[in-house]
MIMARFI-694738 format. One record per atom (N, C-alpha, C): x negated, y, z. Coordinates in steps of 0.02 Angstrom, whole numbers, plus 50000, padded with zeros to 5 digits. Each point is the difference from the previous one (the first is absolute). Layout:
BEGIN
XYZ/...
% end
This chain:
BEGIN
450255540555311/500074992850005/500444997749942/499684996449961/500544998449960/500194989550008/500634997149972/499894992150016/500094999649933/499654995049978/499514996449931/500504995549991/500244995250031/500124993250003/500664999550027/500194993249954/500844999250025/499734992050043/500585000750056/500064993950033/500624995049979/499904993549976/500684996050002/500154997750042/500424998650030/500124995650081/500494995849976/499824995350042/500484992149979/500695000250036/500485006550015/500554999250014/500295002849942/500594996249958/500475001649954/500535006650020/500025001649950/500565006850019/500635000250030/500294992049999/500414997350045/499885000350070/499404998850015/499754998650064/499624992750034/500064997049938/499654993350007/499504999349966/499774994850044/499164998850008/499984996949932/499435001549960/500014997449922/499594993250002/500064993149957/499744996350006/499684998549937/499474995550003/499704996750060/499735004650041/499704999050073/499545004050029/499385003049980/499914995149953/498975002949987/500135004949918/500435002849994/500285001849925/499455005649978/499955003350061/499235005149970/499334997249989/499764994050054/499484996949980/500054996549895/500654998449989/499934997349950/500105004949936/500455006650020/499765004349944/499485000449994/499475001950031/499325003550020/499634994549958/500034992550012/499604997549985/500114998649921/500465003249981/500204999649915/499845002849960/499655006650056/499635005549965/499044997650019/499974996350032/499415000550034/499524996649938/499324999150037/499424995449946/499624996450044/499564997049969/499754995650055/499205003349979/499614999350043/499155004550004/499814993349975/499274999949985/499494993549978/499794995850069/500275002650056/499954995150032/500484995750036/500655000849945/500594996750008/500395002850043/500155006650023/500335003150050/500595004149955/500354999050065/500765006849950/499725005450021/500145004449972/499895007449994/500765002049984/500385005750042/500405002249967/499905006749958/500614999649960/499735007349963/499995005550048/499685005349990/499855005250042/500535003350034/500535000949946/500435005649989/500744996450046/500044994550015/500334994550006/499914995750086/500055002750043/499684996350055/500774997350045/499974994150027/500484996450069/499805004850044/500365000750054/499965000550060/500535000450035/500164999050089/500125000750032/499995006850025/500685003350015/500175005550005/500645000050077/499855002550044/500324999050063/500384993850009/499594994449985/500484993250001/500104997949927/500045003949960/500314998849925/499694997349975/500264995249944/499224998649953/500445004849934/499455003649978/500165005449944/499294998149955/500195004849923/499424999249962/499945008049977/499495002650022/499745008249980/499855000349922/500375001949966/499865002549938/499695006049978/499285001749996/499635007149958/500615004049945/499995006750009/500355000849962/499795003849945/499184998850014/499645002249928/499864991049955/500274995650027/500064993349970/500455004149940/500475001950003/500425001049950/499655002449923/499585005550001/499475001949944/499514995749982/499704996250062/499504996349979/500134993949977/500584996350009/500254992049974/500885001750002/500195001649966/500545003349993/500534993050003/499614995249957/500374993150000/500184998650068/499445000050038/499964995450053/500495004250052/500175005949975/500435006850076/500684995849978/500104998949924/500674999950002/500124993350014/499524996549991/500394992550032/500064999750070/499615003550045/500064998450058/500695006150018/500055006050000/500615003350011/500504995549971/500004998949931/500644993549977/500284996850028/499424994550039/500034998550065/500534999450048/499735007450029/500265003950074/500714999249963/500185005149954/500745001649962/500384994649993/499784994249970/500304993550000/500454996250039/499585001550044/499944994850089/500355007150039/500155003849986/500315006550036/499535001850078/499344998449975/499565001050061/499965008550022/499995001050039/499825006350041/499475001749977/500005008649957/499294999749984/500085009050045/499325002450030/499975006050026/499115003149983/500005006250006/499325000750009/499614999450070/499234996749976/499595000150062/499905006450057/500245001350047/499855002850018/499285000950071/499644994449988/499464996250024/499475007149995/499755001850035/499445002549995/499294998450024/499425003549979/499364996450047/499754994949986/499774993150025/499724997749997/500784991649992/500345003950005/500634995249976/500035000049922/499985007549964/500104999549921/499824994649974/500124996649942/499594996049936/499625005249976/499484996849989/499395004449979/499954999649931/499795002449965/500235001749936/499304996049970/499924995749927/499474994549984/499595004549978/
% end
């Protein structure tokens, strides 16, 4: 078993809740594109979710080779904002699936 993917979670290393609330929806969508029929798409490597209550954002951690730009802005990110970053330990049909 190996875990691919780092999780950010929106509690600061202090212990407080990081703001705003939707802060992963809006990384995500900074990386995202829109399809031809006007829809967001996020990037692959890059997904929101909800994680036992949490809202977190799953980072690929083969994103790093493949858009190297895009790993370090979003870890930058996490580091910045002193967000909690851990690996996924999600397995099954929980993983991010790889694009």
């Amino acid at each position: 078993m190996s875990y691919d993917d780092w999780i950010i979670t929106g509690t600061m290393e202090n212990g407080k809740r990081f703001r705003p609330s939707d802060w992963c929806e809006r990384l995500s969508a900074s990386l995202a594109s829109f399809l031809v029929d006007n829809r967001l798409r996020y990037a692959p490597g890059v997904q929101p979710c909800i994680i036992e209550g949490e809202r977190c954002l799953v980072v690929a951690r083969w994103l790093e080779a493949a858009d190297p730009a895009a790993f370090a802005f979003v870890m930058g990110f996490a580091r910045d904002n002193q967000l909690h970053v851990r690996l996924d330990r999600r397995t099954g049909e929980r993983e991010l699936q790889p694009y």
